[in-house]
C-alpha positions as CSV (number, residue, x, y, z in Angstrom):
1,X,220.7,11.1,104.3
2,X,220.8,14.7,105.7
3,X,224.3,15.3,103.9
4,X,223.1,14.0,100.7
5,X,220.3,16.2,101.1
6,X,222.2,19.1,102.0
7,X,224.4,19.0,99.1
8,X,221.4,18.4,96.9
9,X,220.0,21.8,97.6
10,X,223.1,23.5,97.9
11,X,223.6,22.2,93.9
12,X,220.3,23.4,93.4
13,X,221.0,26.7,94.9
14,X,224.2,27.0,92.4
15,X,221.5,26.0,89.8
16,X,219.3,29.0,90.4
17,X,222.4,32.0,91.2
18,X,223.8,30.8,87.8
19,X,220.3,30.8,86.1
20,X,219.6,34.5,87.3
21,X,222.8,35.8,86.8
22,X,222.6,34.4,83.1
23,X,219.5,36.3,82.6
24,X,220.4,39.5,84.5
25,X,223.6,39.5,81.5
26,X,221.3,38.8,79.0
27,X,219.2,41.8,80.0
28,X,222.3,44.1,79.3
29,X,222.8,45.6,75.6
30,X,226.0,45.8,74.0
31,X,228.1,48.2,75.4
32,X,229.9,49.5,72.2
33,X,226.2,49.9,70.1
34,X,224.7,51.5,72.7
35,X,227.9,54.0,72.9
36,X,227.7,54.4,69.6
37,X,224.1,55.1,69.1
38,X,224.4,57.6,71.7
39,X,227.4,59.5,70.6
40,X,225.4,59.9,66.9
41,X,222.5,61.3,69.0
42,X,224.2,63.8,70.3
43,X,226.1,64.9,68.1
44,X,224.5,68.5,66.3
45,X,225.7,69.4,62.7
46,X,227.5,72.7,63.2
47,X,228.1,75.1,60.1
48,X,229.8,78.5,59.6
49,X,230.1,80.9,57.2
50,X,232.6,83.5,55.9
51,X,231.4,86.5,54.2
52,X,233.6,88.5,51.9
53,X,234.1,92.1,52.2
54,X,230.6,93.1,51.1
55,X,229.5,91.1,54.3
56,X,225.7,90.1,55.2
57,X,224.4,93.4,54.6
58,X,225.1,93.3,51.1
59,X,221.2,92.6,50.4
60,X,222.8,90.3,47.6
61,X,225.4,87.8,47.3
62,X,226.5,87.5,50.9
63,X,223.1,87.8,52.0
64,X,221.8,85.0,50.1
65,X,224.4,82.9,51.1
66,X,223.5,83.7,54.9
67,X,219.3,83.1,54.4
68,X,220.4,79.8,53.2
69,X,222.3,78.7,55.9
70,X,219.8,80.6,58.4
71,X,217.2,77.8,57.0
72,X,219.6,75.2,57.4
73,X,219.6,76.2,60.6
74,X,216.1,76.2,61.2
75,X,214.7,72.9,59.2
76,X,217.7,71.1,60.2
77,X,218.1,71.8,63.6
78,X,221.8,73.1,63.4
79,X,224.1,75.1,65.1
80,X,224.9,78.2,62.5
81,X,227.0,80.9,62.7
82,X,228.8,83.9,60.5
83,X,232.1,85.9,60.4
84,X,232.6,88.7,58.4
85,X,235.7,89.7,56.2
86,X,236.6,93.3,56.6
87,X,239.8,92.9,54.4
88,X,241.4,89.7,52.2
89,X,243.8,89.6,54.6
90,X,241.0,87.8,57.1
91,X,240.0,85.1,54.7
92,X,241.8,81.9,55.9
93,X,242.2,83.6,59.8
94,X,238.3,83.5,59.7
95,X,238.1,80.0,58.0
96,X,240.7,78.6,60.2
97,X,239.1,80.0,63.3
98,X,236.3,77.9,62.3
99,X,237.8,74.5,61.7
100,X,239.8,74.8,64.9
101,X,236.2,74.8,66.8
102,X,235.6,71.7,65.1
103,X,233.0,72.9,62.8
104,X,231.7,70.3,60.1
105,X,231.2,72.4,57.7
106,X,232.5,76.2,56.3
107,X,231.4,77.8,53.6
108,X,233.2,80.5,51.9
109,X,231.8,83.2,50.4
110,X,233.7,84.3,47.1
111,X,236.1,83.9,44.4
112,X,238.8,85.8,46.2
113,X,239.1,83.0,48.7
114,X,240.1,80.6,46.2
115,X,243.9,81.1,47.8
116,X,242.6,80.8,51.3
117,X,240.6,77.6,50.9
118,X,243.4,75.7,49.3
119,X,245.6,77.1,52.2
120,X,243.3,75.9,55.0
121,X,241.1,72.9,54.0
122,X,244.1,70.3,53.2
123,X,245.3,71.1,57.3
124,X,241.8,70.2,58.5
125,X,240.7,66.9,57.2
126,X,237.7,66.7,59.1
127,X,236.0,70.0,57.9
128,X,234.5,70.2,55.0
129,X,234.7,73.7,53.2
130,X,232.9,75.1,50.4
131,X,233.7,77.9,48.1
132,X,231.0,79.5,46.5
133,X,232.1,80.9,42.8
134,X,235.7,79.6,43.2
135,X,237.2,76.7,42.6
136,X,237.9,74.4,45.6
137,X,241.1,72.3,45.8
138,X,241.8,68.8,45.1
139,X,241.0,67.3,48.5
140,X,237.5,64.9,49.7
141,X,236.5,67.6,52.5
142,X,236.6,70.4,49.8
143,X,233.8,71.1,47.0
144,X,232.3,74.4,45.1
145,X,229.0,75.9,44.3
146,X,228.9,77.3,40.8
147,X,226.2,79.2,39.0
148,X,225.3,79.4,35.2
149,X,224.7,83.2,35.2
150,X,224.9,83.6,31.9
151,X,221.6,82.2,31.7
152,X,219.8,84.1,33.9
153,X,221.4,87.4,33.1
154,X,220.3,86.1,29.1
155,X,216.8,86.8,30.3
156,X,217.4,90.1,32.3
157,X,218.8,91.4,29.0
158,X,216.0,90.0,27.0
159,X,213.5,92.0,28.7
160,X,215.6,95.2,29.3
161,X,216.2,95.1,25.3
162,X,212.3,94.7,24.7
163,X,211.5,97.4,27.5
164,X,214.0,99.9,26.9
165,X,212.2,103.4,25.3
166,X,216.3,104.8,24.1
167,X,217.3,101.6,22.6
168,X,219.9,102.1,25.1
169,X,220.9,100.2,28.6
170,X,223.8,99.2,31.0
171,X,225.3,97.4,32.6
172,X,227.9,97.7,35.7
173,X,230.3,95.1,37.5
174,X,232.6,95.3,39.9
175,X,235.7,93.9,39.6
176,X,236.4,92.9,36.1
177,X,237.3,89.3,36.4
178,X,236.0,85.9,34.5
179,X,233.1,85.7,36.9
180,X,231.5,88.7,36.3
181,X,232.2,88.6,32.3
182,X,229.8,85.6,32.1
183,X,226.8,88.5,33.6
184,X,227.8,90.7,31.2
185,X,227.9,88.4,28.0
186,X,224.8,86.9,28.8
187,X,223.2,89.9,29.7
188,X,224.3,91.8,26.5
189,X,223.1,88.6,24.1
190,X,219.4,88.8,25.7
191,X,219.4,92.4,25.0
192,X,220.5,91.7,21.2
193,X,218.0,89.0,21.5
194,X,215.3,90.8,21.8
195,X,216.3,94.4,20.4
196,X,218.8,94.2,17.7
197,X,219.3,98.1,17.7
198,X,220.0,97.8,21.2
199,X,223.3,99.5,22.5
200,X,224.8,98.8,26.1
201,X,226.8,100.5,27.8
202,X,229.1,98.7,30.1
203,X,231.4,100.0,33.7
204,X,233.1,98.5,36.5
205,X,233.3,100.2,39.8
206,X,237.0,98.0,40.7
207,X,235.3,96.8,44.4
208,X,232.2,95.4,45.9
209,X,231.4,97.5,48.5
210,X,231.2,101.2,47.5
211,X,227.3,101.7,46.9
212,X,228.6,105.9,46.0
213,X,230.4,104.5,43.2
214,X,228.1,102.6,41.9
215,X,225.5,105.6,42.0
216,X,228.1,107.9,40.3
217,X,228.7,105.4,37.4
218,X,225.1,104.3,37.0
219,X,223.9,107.8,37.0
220,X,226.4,108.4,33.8
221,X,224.4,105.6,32.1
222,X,221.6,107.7,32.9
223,X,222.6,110.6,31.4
224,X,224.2,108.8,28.2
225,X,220.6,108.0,27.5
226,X,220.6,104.8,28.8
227,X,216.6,104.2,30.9
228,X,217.5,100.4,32.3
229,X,220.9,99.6,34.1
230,X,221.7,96.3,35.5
231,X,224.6,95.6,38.2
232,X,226.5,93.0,39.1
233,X,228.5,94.5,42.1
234,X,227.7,93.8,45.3
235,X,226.8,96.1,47.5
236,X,228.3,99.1,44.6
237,X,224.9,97.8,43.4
238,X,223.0,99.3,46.0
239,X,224.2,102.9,44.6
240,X,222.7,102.1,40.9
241,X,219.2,101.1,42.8
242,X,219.5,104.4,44.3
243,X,220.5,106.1,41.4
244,X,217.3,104.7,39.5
245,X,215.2,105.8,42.2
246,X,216.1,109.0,42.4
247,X,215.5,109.2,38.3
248,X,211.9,107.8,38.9
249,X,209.4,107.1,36.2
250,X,211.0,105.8,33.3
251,X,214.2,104.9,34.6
252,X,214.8,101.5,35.8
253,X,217.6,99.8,37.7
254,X,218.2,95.7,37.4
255,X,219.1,93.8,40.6
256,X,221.1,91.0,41.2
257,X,221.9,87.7,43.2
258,X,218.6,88.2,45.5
259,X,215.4,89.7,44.7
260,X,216.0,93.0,45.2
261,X,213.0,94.5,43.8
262,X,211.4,95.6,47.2
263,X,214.5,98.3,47.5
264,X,213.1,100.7,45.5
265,X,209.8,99.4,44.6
266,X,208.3,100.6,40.6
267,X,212.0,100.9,40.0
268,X,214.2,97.6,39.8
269,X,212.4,96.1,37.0
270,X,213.5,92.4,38.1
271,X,216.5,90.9,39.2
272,X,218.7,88.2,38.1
273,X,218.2,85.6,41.3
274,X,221.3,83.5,42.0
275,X,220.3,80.9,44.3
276,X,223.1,80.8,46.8
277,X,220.8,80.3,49.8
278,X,219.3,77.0,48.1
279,X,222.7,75.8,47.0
280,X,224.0,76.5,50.6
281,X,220.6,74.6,52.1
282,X,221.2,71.3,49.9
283,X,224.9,70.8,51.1
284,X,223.9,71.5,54.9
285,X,221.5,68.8,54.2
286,X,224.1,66.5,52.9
287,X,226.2,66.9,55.4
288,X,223.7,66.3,58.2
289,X,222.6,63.2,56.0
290,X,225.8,62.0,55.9
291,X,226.3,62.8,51.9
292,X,228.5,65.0,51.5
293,X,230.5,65.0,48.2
294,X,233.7,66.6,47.1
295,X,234.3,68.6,44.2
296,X,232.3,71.4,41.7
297,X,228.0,71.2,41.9
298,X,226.9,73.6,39.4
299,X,223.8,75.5,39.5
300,X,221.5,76.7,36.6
301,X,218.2,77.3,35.1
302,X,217.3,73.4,35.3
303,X,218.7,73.3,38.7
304,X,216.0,76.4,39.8
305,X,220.1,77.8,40.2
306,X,219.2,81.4,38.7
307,X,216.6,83.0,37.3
308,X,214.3,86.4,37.2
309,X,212.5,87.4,39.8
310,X,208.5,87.6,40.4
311,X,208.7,91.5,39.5
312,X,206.2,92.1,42.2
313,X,206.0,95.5,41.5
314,X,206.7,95.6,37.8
315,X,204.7,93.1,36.2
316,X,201.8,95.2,35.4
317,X,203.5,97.3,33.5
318,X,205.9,94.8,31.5
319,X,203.5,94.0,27.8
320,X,202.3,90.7,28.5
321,X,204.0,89.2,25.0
322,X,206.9,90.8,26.4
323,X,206.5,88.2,29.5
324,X,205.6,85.3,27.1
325,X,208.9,85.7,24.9
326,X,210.8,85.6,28.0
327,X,209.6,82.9,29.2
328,X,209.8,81.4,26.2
329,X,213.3,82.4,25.8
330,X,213.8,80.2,29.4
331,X,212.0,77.7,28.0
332,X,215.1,77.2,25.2
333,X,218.0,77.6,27.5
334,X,216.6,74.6,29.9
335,X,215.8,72.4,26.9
336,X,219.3,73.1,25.5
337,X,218.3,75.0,22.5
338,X,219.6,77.8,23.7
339,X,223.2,78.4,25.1
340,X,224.0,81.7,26.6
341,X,227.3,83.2,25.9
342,X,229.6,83.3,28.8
343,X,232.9,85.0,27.3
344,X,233.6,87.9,25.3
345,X,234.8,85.2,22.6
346,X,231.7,83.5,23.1
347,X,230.1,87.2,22.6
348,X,231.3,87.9,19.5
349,X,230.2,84.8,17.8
350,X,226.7,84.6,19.3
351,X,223.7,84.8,16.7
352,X,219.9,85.5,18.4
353,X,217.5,82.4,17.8
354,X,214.3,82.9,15.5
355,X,211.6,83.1,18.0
């Protein structure tokens, strides 16, 4: 009786070690979700940008493209970060730095880093890099960010042609390349628009980064008789701001790519916004949300891409028809009345819409 007992409770003993140990597993969780759940946690989105040679300072193109990412940064609780490109020659060094620190995304500033892109993005598959104004090559971790400017600059002319007092404007680029064409066709179609007298007077300053140039040329306008000049230029722009100031009353200057109507308050009558920073913003948000996707997104009026700015300090003096017609105008292009020209070709063969 005592060893039947005994191994009785000694069964019963195996009973209960094997019933708590069951438990004690079932109490575990998976050790590859839990892993995984934990790696996604902490992983942070990081994202760089490479400025061309007009750099962050540009109050304009660069700039834009740096507030945007800045707010990425900010709402989307990312790490952010900026090189600047003194010369061409540090386009894919400064891209390539960036990849090799395991960024997730890069965005490059610029047309002239078409070459540089292609070179560095097919080497590191698991970057993404963007080109803003270029054309990004034929690879999934590669897209672009294009604008309609053509549009916007339709309306800056528009309103330059019905506020000009000489019948006379200009306009000034910087390099003379495709890109900039499409500001100057569009901008020279608004101004026939809404001024079919109008003339416009047209220079390139060959850079984007020589703000003396850009004075020198835009005070030549100036003295031509033109009283409104708008740039597309970079930083060269900051020079034809200057220049308008230092005309004063009656003289305006146009700005470009960010509002840059505060520079020289009474004096930039509006400028031609190109959204950079929100294009910028979306794709660090689909990259954090895991929806990223390859090839050209193209920005325009529909897309709140480009457009005039609020002419904070202009408005009041602008005829308030003169505002309806614009707006109006706008009104066209985004119902797809109206289509811009983008090329000289394009230009030539334009005919203003009855209003």
């Amino acid at each position: 009786m005592n060893r039947a007992l005994t191994d009785k409770k000694n069964r019963f003993y195996r009973f209960a070690f094997l019933l708590l140990l069951f438990s004690v597993l079932l109490s575990i969780p998976l050790g590859c979700s839990r892993r995984t759940d934990t790696d996604q946690a902490a992983h942070r989105v990081k994202a760089a940008l490479v400025t061309d040679v007009g750099g962050i300072g540009d109050l304009s193109f660069n700039a834009m493209a740096w507030e945007g990412l800045q707010r990425a940064g900010k709402q989307l609780d990312i790490d952010i970060k900026f090189l600047e490109s003194k010369e061409q020659a540090d386009y894919a060094p400064n891209l390539r730095k960036f990849a090799e620190q395991k960024y997730d995304v890069v965005f490059a500033v610029g047309f002239l880093m078409e070459d540089a892109v292609a070179e560095v993005a097919p080497k590191f598959p698991k970057t993404k890099f963007v080109i803003v104004d270029g054309n990004a090559p034929k690879c999934p971790n590669a897209a672009s960010l294009k604008f309609r400017e053509e549009e916007g600059c339709f309306l800056a002319g528009a309103l330059a042609g019905a506020m000009t007092k000489t019948d006379k404007i200009g306009f000034i680029g910087g390099m003379e390349v495709p890109l900039i064409k499409k500001f100057e066709c569009g901008y020279k179609a608004g101004a026939l628009t809404a001024n079919p007298n109008i003339r416009v007077l047209t220079a390139y300053t060959g850079k984007w980064d020589d703000p003396g140039k850009g004075a020198e040329l835009a005070m030549a306008q100036f003295g031509q008789g033109a009283d409104i000049v708008m740039h597309a230029s970079g930083s060269c722009g900051l020079g034809v701001i200057n220049a308008a100031k230092t005309k004063g009353k009656g003289f305006y200057a146009i700005g470009v790519d960010a509002d840059q109507d505060y520079i020289a308050p009474g004096r930039v009558l509006t400028s031609m916004m190109k959204r950079v920073d929100n294009a910028v913003y979306l794709v660090c948000q689909s990259v954090v949300e895991g929806k990223f996707k390859a090839g050209d997104h193209v920005f325009g009026i529909n897309e709140s891409g480009v457009g005039l700015s609020p002419m904070k300090y202009t408005r009041s003096e602008i005829p308030p028809e003169v505002l309806a017609r614009v707006q109006k105008l706008q009104e066209m292009i985004a119902a797809g009345r109206l289509k811009p020209p983008k090329t000289p070709a394009e230009l030539a063969m334009f005919k203003p819409p009855a209003m």
